[in-house]
Each structure stands twice: as C-alpha cells, then as structure tokens.
C-alpha positions, -999 to +999 in steps of 0.1 A: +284+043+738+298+011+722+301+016+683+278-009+660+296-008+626+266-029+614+245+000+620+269+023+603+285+008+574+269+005+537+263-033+528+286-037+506+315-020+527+306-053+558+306-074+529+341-060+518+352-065+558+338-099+559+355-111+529+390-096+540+385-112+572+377-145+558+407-144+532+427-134+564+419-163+581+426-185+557+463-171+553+468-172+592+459-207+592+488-215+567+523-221+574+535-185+574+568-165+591+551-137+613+563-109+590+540-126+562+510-129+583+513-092+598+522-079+559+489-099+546+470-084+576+477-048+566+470-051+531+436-065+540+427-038+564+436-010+538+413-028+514+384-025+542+388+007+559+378+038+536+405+067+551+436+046+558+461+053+525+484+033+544+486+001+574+516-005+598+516-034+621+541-025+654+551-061+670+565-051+705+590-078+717+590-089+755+623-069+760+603-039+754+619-036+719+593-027+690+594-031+650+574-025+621+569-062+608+548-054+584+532-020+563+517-011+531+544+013+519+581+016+532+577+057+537+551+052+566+578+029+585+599+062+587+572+075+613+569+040+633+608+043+636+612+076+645+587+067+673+608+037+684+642+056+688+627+084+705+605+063+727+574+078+723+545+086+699+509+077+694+518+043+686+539+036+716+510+059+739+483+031+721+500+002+729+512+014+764+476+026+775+457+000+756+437+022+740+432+033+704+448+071+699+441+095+670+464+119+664+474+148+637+505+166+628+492+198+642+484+186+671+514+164+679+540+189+669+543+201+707+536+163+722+557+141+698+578+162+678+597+134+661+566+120+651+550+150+636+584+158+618+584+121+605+547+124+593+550+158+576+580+144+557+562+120+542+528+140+537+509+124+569+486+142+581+463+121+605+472+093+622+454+062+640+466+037+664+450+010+678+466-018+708+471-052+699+466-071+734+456-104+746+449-112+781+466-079+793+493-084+772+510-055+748+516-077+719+518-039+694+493-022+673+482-016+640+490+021+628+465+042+599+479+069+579+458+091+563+471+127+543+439+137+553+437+159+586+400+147+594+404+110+585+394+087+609+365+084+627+347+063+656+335+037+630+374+035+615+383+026+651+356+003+651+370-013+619+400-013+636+394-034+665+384-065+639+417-062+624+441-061+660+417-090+670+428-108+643+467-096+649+465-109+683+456-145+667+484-139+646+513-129+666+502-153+697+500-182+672+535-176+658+552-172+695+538-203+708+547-223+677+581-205+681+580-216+720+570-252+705+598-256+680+624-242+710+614-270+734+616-296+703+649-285+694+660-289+731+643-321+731+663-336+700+697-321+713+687-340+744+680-375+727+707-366+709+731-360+741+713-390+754+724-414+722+759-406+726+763-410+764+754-446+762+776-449+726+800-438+751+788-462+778+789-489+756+827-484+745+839-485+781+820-516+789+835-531+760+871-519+768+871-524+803+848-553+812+827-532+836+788-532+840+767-503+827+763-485+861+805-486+862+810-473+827+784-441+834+802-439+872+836-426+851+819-406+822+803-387+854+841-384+872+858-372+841+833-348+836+834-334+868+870-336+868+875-313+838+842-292+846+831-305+814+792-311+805+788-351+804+780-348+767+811-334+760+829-361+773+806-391+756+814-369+724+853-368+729+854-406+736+836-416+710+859-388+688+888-404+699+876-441+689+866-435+656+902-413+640+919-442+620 
C-alpha cells in the first residue's frame, strides 16, 4: 500500500518538509559544484526527517566507482567507505536493487560485516538507504543514520523518496552542465586550432605566392609526413615566424 505522508505527518512537520524543499530548490537552482548541492541536500533532509541523527549522500560514478559527496558529520562517512572498499553494504544493495533498504547492526553483522563493524564504531545503530535513480539509472543514494535500533519507519522512507527526488535533479543537472562545459571547451580548442591553421595558411601564401587551397595542400603533407596533428604544424610555423 503506497505510503501518504500527508495522512501521516503533524502539520507543522509537512510544513517543515515543504519549507526545506523550497529552500533546496532555490540552492539547486544557483551556480553550485555538486559537492555543495549534495552537502545542502543532507542538511535539509536531517532538518525534516525526525530519526535521522545524520545524512550521507553516495554519488556512484559511471565507472562503477562511488563516494560520499556530501554528509552531516565526517564519522558517518567511515561506514559509506567501508562499504565502498568492501563492495557491499546496504547502501550499495539500495542503489544496486533500486530499492530503499533498512538495516541494523544486529542484523547485518553476518550479511555486511564491515558495515556493522563500521557502524558500531561510531555508535550506529540503524541504518536507512534509499536509491537515487532517474530513468533506470543508479545515480547513488542518500544514507540515514540513526543510534537508535528502531529508527526508521515506512513514513521516514516516504520522507525519503522527496529528498532522492530532489538528488536526482541535482546530480543530473551538474553532469549535463559538466557534459556542456566539455563540448564548449572542445569547441574553443577547435576555433582555436581552426585560427591558427589559416594564421598558418596565410604565412605560406605570403612567403610563397601560392593560393589558399596550395598553402593548406602542404600544412596537410607535412603533417602527414611527421604523423603530426595539423595543428601542431600551423602552431610550429607560426612558432618559428615570430622568434626574433
């Protein structure tokens, strides 16, 4: 049965969610590095949900790599890291399964002993994952700690989902502004390329009294003849007329 948090949550507790979530947009819309974003993100979800003590956000990479790129206290990253060298934990089972998992020390002793070592360390107790995913894919989760052994319940999770919804915005935004300042980089070092090959053009029409077609005919030749990329060349031409 789907979970209404409406139906479940005091007044002043949705109000407490809707104004996190509205401050949180307003932060995601701004200029911000992904570990900002995600840092912001946790500190509003502790805020709104009653039993987490503390947030981690996991960001898994498309090489399968993951971090902690952002959490309310450093000690709780010990237990995120512990589950990325061993390769496994309720975090990693969340975002692999896309779906949330709740776990305790007691009960993940056997199943993720690194994890459970990690948490008890630190005085964890219960534990709360949820997947970040969009469209199918992982993009990490966002991590609850609680000391308390029976924190975390279906109306957390519910809480929960608001918050890896708003993750997803987050992390897909930065990666395709990422992929957009890539492709303008490439597109300036290509101008760029572009600006010194007829520079170059233009010196060897001048020297040799040959049409444009000629002058981009030997660039290519001498390229080719060195195994050298066409830029190069333009560049070492024009190199060689400028020293005094």
């Amino acid at each position: 049965m789907q979970v209404s948090i409406e139906d479940h949550l005091p007044t002043s507790q949705l109000d407490e969610a809707s104004e996190a979530l509205e401050e949180l947009a307003g932060v995601l819309a701004d200029d911000l590095s992904l570990s900002d974003a995600l840092q912001q993100l946790a500190e509003s979800a502790s805020k709104v949900i009653p039993d987490a003590e503390d947030i981690s956000v996991t960001v898994v990479h498309p090489d399968g790599s993951a971090e902690t790129a952002g959490a309310t206290d450093r000690r709780v990253v010990v237990i995120d890291q512990d589950q990325y060298a061993a390769g496994d934990g309720p975090c990693l089972e969340a975002a692999r399964t896309l779906r949330p998992v709740r776990a305790t020390v007691r009960e993940g002793r056997e199943r993720w002993p690194d994890f459970a070592r990690a948490a008890e360390g630190v005085g964890v107790r219960a534990y709360l994952s949820a997947p970040i995913v969009i469209e199918e894919q992982v993009l990490g989760a966002l991590n609850l700690f609680s000391t308390d052994e029976s924190a975390f319940d279906p109306f957390d999770e519910a809480l929960l989902r608001l918050f890896t919804t708003a993750a997803s915005t987050a992390i897909t935004g930065f990666r395709r502004n990422e992929r957009s300042r890539a492709l303008i980089a490439h597109l300036e070092r290509a101008l760029g390329s572009r600006a010194e090959i007829d520079q170059a053009k233009g010196v060897l029409m001048a020297a040799h009294g040959i049409s444009a077609a000629e002058a981009f005919s030997r660039l290519v030749e001498e390229s080719q003849r060195h195994n050298t990329k066409l830029r190069d060349v333009a560049g070492n031409l024009l190199a060689s007329v400028r020293k005094p």
